[in-house]
Backbone bond lengths (Angstrom), bond angles and torsions (degrees), N, CA, C in turn:
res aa  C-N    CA-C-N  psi(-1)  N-CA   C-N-CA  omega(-1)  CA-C   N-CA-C  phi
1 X - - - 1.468 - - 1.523 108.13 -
2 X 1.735 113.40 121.18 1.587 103.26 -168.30 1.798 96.19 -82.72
3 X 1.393 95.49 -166.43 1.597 121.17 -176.27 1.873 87.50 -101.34
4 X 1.408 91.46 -150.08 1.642 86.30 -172.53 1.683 98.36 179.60
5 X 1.321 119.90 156.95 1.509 140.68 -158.41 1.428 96.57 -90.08
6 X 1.573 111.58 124.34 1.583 115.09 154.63 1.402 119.12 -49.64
7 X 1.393 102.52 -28.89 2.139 100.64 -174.86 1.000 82.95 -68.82
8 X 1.727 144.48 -78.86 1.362 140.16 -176.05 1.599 121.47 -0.12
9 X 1.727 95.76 -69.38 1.500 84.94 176.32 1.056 128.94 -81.33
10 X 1.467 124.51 -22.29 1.789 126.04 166.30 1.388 94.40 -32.07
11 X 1.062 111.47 -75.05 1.827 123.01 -159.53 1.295 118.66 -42.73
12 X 1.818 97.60 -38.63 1.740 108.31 172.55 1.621 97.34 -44.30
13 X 1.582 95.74 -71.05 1.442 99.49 -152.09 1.522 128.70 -66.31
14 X 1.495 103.88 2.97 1.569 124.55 175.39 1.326 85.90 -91.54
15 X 1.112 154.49 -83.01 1.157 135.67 -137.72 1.467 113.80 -64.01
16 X 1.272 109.57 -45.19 1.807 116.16 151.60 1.294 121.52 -13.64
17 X 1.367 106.60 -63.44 1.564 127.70 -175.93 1.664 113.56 -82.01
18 X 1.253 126.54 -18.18 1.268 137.46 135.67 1.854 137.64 -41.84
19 X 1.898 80.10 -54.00 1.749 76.25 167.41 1.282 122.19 -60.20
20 X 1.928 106.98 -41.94 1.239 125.17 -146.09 1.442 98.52 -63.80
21 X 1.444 103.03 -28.48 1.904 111.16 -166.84 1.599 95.67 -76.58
22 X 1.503 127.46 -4.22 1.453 103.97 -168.53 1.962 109.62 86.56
23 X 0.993 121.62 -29.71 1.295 144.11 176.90 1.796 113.97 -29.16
24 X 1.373 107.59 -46.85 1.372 131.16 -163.32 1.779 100.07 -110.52
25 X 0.904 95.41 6.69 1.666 88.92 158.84 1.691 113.57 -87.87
26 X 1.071 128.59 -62.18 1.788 140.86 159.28 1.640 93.29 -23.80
27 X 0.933 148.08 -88.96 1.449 150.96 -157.54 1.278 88.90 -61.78
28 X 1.381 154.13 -75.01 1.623 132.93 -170.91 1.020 113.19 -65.56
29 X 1.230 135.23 -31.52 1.705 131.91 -178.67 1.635 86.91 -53.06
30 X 1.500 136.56 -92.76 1.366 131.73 156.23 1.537 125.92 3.52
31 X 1.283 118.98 -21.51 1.815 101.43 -172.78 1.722 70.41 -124.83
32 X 0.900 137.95 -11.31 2.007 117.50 170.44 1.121 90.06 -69.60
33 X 1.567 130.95 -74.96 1.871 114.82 -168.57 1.215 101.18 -30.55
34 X 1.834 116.94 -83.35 1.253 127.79 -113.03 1.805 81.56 -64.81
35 X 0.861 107.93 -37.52 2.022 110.70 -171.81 1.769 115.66 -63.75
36 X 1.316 95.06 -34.32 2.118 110.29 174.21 1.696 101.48 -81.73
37 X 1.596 120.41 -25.16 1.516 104.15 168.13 1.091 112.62 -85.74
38 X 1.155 137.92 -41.06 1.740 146.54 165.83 1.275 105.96 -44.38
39 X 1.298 137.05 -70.69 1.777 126.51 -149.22 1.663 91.85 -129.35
40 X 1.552 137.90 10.12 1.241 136.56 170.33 1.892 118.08 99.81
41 X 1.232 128.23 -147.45 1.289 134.95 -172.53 1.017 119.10 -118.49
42 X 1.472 123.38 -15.64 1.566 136.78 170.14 1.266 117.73 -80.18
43 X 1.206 115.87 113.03 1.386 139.22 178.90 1.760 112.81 -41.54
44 X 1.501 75.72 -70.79 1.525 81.05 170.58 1.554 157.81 -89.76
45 X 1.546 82.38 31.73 1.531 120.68 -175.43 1.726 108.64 -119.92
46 X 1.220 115.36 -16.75 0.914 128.56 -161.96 1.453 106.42 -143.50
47 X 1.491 100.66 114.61 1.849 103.81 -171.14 1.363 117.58 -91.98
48 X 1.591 109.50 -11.44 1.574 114.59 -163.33 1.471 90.71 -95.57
49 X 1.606 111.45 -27.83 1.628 100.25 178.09 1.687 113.84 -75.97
50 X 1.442 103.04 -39.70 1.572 110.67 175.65 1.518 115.09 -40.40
51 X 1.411 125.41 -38.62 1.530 167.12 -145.64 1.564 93.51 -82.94
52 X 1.170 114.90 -68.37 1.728 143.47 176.85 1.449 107.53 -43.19
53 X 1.747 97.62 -80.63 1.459 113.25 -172.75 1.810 104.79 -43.75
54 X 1.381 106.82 -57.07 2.218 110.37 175.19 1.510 97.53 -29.08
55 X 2.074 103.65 -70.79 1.380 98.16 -173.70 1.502 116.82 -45.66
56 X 0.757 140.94 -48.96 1.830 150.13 -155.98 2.236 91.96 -59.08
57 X 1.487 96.78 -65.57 1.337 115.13 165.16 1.481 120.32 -20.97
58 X 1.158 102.48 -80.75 1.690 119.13 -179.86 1.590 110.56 -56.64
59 X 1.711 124.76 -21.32 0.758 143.12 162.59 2.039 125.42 -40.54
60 X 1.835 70.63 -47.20 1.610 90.02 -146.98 1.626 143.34 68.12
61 X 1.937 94.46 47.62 1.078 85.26 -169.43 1.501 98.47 -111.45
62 X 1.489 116.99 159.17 1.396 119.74 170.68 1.052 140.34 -31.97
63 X 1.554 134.22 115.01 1.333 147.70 -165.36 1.672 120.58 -48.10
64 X 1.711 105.26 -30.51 1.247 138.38 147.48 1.908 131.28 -38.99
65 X 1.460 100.74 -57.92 1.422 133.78 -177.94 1.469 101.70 -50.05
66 X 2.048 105.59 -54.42 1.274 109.49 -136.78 1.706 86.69 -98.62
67 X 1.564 138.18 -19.22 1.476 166.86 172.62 1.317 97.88 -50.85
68 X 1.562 117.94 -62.31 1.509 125.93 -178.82 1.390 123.48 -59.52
69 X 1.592 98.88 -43.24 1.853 113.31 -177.85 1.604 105.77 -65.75
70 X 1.300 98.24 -35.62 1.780 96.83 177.52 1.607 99.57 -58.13
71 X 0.913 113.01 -53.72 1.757 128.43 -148.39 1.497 91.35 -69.03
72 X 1.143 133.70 -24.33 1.505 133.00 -160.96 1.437 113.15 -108.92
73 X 1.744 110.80 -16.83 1.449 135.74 -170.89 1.510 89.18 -86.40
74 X 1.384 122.90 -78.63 1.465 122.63 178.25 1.493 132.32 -57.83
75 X 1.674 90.02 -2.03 1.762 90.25 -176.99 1.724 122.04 97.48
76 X 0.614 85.41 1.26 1.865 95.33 177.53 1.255 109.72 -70.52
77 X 1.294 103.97 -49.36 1.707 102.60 -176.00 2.353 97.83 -122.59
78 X 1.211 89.86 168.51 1.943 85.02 -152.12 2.381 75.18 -91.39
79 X 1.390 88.91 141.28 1.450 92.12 179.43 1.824 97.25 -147.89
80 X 1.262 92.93 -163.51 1.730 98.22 -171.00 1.906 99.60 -102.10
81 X 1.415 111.21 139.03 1.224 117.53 -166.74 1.554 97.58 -88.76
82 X 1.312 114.93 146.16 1.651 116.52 -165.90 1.475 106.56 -164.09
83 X 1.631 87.90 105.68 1.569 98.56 -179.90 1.738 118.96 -94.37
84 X 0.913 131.46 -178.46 1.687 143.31 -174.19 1.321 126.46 -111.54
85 X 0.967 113.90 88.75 1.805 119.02 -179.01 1.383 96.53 -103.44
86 X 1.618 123.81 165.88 1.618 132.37 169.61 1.646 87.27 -131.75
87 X 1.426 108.67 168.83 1.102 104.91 -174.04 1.426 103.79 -152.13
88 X 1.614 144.16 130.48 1.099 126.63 -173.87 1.829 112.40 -125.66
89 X 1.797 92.33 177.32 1.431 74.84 -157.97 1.630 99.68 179.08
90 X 1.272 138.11 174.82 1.184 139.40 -168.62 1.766 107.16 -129.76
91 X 1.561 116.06 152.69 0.838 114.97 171.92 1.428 131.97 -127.57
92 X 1.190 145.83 -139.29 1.492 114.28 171.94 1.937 122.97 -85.05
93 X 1.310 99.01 153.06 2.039 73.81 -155.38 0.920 124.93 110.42
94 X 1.882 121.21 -13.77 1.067 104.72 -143.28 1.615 147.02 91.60
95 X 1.210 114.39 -49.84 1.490 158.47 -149.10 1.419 81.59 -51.74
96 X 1.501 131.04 117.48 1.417 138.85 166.18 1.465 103.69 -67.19
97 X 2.115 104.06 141.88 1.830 94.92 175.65 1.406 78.13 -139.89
98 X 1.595 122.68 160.82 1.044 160.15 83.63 1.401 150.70 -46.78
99 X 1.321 100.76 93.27 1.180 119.17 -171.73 1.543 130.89 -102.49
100 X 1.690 119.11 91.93 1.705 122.17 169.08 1.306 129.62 -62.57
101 X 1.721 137.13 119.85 0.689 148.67 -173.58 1.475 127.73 -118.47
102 X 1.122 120.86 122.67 1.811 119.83 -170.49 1.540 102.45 -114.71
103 X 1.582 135.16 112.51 1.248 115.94 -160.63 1.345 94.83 -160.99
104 X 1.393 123.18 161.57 1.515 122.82 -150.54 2.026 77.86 -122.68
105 X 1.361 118.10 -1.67 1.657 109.07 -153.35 1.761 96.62 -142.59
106 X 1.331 128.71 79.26 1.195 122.23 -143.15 1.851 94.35 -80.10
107 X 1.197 118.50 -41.35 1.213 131.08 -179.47 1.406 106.67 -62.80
108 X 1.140 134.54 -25.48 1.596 136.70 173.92 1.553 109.73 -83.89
109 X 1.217 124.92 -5.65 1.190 140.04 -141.93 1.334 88.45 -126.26
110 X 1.467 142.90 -64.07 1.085 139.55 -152.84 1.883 107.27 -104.37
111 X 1.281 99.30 -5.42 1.549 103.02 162.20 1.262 106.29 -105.54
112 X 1.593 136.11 -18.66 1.653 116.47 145.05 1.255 106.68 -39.12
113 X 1.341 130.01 -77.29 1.516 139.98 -124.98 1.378 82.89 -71.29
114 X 1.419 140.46 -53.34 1.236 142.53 -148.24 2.065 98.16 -63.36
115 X 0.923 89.13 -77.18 1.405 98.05 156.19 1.157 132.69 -16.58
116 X 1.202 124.65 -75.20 1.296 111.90 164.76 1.266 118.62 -58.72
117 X 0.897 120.03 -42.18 1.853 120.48 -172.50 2.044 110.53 -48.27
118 X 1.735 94.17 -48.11 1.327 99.26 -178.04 1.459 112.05 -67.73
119 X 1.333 117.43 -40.66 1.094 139.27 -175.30 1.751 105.17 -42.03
120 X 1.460 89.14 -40.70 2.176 97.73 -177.83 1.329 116.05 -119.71
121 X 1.647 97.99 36.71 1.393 93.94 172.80 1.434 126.63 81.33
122 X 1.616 104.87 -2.68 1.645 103.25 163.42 1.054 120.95 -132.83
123 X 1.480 123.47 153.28 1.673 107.04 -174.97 2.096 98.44 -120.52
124 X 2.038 72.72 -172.07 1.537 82.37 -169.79 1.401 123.14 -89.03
125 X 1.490 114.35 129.50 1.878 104.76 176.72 1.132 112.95 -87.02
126 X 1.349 116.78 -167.81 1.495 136.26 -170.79 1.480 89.84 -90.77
127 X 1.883 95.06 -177.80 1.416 98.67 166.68 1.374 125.72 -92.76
128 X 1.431 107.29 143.80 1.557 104.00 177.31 1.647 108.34 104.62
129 X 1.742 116.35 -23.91 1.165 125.23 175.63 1.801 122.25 -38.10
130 X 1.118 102.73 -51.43 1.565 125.39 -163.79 1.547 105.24 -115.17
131 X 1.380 120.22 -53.57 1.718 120.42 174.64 1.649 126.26 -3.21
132 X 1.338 100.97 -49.03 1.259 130.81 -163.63 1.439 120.30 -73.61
133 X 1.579 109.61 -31.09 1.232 115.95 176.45 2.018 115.45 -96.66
134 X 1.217 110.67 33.88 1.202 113.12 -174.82 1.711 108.70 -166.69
135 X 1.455 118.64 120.21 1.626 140.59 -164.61 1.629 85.56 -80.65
136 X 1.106 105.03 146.34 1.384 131.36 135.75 1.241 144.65 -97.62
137 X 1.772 111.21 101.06 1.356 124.63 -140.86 1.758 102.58 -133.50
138 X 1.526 114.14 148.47 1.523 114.34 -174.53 1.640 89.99 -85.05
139 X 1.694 107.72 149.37 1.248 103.77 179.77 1.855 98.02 -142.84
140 X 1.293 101.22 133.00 1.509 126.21 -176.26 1.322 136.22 -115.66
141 X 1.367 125.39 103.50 1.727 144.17 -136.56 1.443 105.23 -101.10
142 X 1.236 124.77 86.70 1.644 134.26 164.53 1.080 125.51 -70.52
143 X 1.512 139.66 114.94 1.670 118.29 167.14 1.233 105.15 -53.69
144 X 1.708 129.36 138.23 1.717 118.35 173.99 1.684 96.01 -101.01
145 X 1.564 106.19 44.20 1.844 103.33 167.90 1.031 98.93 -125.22
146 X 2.156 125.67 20.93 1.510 116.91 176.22 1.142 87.52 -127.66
147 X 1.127 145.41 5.37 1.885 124.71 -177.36 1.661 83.59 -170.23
148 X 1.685 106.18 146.87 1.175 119.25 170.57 1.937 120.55 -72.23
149 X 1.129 122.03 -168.41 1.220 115.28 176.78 1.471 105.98 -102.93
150 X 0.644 106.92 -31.14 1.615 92.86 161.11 1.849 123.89 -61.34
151 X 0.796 86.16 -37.53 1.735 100.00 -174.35 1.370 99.68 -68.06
152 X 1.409 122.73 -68.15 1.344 133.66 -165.83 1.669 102.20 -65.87
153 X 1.369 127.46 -50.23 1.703 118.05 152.84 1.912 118.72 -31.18
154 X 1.127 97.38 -87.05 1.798 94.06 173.12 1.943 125.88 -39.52
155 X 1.150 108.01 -25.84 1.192 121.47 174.73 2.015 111.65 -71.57
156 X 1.535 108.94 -59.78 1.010 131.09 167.93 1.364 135.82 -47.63
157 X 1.449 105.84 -33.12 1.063 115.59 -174.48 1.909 107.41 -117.21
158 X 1.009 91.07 13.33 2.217 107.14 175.97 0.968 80.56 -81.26
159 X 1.883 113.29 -65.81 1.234 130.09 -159.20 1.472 131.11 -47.58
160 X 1.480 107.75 -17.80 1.172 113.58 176.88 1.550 108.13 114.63
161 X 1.301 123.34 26.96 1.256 101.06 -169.12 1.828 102.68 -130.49
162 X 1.473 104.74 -179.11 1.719 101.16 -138.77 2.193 102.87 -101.34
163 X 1.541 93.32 -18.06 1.110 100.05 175.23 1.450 106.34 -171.46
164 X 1.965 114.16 171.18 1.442 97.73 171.89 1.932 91.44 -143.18
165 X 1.085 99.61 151.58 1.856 105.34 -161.11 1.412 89.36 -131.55
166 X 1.699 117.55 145.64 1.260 120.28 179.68 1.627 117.22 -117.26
167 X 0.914 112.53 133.27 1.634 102.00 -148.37 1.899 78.93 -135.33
168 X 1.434 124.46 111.53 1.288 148.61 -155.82 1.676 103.06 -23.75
169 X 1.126 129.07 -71.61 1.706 113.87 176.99 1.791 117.57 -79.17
170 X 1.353 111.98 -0.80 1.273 114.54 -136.42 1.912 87.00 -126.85
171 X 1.266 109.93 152.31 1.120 124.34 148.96 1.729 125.47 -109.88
172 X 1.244 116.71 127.26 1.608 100.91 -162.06 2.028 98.94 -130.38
173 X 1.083 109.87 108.06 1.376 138.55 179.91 2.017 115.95 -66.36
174 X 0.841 116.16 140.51 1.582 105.89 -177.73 1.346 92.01 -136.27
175 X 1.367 102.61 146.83 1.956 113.75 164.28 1.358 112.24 -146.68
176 X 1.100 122.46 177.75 1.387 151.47 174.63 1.470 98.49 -57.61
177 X 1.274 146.38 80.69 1.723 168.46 -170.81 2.015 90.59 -20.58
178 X 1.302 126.31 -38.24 1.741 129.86 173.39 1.659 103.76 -90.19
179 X 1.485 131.29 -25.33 1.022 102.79 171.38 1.860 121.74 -100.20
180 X 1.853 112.21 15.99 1.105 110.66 -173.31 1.377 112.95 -65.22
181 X 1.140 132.39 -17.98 1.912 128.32 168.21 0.918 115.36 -96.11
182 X 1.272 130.94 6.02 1.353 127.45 165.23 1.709 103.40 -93.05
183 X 1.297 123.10 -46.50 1.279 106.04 163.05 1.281 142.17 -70.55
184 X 1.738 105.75 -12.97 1.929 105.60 165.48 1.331 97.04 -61.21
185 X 1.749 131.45 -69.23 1.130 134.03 -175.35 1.481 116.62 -29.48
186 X 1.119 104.03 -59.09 1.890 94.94 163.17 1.505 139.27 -43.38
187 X 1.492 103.32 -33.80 1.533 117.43 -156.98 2.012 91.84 -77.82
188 X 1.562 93.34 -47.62 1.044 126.04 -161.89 1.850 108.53 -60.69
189 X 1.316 105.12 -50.03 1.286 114.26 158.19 1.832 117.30 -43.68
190 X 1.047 85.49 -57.99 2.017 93.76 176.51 1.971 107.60 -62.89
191 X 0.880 118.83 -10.21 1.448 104.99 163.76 1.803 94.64 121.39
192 X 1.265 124.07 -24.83 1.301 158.79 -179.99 2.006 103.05 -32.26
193 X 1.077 109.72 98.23 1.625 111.57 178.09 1.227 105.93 -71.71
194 X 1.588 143.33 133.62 1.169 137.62 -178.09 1.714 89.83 -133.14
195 X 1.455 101.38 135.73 1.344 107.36 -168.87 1.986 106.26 -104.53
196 X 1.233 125.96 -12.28 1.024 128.14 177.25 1.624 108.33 -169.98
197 X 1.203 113.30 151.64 1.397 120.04 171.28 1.747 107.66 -142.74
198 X 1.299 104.33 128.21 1.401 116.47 177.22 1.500 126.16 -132.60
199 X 1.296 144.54 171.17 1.222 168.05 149.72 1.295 110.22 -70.44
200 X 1.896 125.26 89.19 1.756 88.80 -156.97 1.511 73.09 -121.42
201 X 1.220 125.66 -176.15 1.519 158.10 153.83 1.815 127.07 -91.04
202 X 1.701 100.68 68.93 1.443 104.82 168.97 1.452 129.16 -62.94
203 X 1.237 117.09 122.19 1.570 131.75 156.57 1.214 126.65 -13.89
204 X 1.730 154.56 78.25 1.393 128.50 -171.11 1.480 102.36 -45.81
205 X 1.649 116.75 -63.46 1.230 130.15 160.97 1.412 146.17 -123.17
206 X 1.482 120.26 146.39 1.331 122.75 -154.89 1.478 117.49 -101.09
207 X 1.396 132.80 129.24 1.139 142.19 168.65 1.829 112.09 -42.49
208 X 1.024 147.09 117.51 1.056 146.32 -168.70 1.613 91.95 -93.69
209 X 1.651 137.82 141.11 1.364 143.49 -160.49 1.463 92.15 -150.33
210 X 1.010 103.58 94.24 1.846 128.78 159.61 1.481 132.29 -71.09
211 X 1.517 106.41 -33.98 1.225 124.31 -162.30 1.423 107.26 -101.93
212 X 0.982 134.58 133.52 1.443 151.31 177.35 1.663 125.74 -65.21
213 X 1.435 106.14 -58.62 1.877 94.38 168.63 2.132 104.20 -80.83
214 X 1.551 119.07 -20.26 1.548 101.48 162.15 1.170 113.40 -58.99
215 X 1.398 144.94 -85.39 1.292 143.22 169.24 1.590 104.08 -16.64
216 X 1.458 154.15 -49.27 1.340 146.05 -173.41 1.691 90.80 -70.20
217 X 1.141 102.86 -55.80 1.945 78.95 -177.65 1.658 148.52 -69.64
218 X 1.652 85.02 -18.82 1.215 122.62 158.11 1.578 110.13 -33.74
219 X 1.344 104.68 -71.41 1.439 122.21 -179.24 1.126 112.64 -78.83
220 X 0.902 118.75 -23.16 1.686 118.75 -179.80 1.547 95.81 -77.50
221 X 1.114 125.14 -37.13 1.562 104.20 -174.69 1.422 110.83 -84.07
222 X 1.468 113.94 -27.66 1.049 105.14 -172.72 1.972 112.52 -74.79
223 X 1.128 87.49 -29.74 2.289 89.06 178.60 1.625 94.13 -61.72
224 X 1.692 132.81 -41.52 1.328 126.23 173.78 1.383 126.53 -46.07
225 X 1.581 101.15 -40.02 1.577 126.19 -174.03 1.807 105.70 -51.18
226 X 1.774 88.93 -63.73 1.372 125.67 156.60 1.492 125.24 -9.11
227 X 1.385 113.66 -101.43 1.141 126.70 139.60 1.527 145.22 45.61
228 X 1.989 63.25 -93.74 2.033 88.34 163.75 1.798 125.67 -63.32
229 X 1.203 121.17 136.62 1.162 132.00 -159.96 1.563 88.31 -82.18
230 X 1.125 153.81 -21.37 1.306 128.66 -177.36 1.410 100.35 -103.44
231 X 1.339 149.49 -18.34 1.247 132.70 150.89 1.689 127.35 -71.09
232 X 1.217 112.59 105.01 1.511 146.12 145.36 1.733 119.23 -20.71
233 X 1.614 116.41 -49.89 1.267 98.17 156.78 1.824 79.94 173.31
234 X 1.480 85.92 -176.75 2.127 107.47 -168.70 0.950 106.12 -152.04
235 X 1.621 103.73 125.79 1.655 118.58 -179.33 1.568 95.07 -103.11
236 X 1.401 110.25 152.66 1.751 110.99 159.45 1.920 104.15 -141.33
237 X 1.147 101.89 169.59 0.947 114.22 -174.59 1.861 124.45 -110.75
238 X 1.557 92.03 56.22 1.836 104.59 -142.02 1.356 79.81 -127.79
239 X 1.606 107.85 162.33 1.719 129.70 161.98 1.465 113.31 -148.81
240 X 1.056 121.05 146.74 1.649 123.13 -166.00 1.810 102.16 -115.16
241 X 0.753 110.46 133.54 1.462 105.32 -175.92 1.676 109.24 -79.28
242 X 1.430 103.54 159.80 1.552 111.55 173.09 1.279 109.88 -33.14
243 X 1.610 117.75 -68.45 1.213 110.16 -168.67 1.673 124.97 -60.48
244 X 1.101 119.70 -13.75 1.573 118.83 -178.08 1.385 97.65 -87.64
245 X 0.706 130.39 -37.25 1.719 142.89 -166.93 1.679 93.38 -44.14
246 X 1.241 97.14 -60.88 1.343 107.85 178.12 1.684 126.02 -62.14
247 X 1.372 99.15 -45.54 1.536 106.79 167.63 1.805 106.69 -54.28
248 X 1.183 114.76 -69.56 1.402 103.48 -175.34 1.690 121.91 -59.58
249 X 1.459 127.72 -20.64 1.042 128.96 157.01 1.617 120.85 -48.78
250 X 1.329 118.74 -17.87 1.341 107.96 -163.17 1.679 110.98 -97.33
């Protein structure tokens, strides 16, 4: 059972505070199309949409919301066409980013990203620059105040899955990116509350962040990155130490 990255949980708990704002509805409304024009409207024909609709779910967003995005993804109803670029790139430090983008305006899109990046001290790479230093892995969100860690390990790993990392309220599960719904479905079967399931982008290795105004810009570019309505989400390859954790908490 590994340990686990303070950036990790910042990010948890931003995205938390994202839903809570309503924020993270716009970015899934966007991956229900772009996923119902790609592989169609059937859920269960289609895993990346199945994938979406959970997210939308865990969300709590309207049964309505997520009905329409299909309908507008396949064409049923007339919506905005929105294709998928990633974009890579460095940040201060060094600090490798990955950046997903869903955007109807690709050229408006990639002179944002540029922008901000320079804007905080990092700029944009080519392709293939950064890719390399970060797995693509299914990732699975436990409260650890409904099952112990032991329990939720043995469960997880019956289930098929590749590791389990404890990230302070949270238990956080990793799999094989094709077998990550096959193991919520499992957990889930066992009585098992799963609070989110994602497609995330793990770190081989992490920038260690010592310094106090680096780490503030760090984040500061990345909530900018954030933000923006045509970026979808940002991986980095950064860790903040105990002690800043605390500094920026205060």
């Amino acid at each position: 059972m590994s340990g686990h990255s303070k950036w990790s949980t910042i990010k948890r708990k931003k995205g938390a505070k994202d839903a809570a704002k309503g924020k993270i509805f716009t970015k899934i409304i966007k991956e229900i199309q772009v996923a119902a024009k790609m592989g169609g409207g059937d859920e269960d024909a289609n895993a990346r949409l199945k994938q979406a609709i959970l997210a939308a779910k865990d969300a709590n967003m309207p049964k309505k919301n997520i009905e329409k995005a299909i309908q507008k993804g396949t064409g049923e109803l007339e919506g905005v066409n929105y294709e998928e670029f990633t974009y890579e790139g460095y940040g201060p430090g060094g600090v490798a980013i990955l950046i997903n983008t869903m955007t109807d305006n690709k050229n408006r899109t990639v002179s944002e990203v540029r922008h901000l990046l320079d804007k905080h001290g990092g700029n944009l790479g080519t392709s293939g620059s950064v890719a390399w230093m970060f797995e693509t892995k299914g990732k699975i969100v436990v409260p650890a105040d409904k099952i112990s860690e032991e329990d939720i390990f043995m469960a997880a790993t019956e289930a098929g899955a590749e590791d389990v990392s404890i990230e302070d309220d949270v238990h956080v599960i990793y799999t094989e990116p094709g077998n990550m719904m096959s193991v919520r479905k499992a957990l889930e079967n066992q009585g098992i509350e799963v609070q989110e399931s994602k497609i995330d982008q793990i770190p081989k290795n992490e920038v260690k962040i010592d310094d106090l105004d680096m780490a503030k810009k760090l984040l500061k570019m990345i909530d900018m990155l954030e933000d923006n309505d045509d970026v979808s989400e940002v991986f980095a390859n950064f860790d903040i130490s105990e002690e800043l954790i605390e500094q920026l908490e205060e």
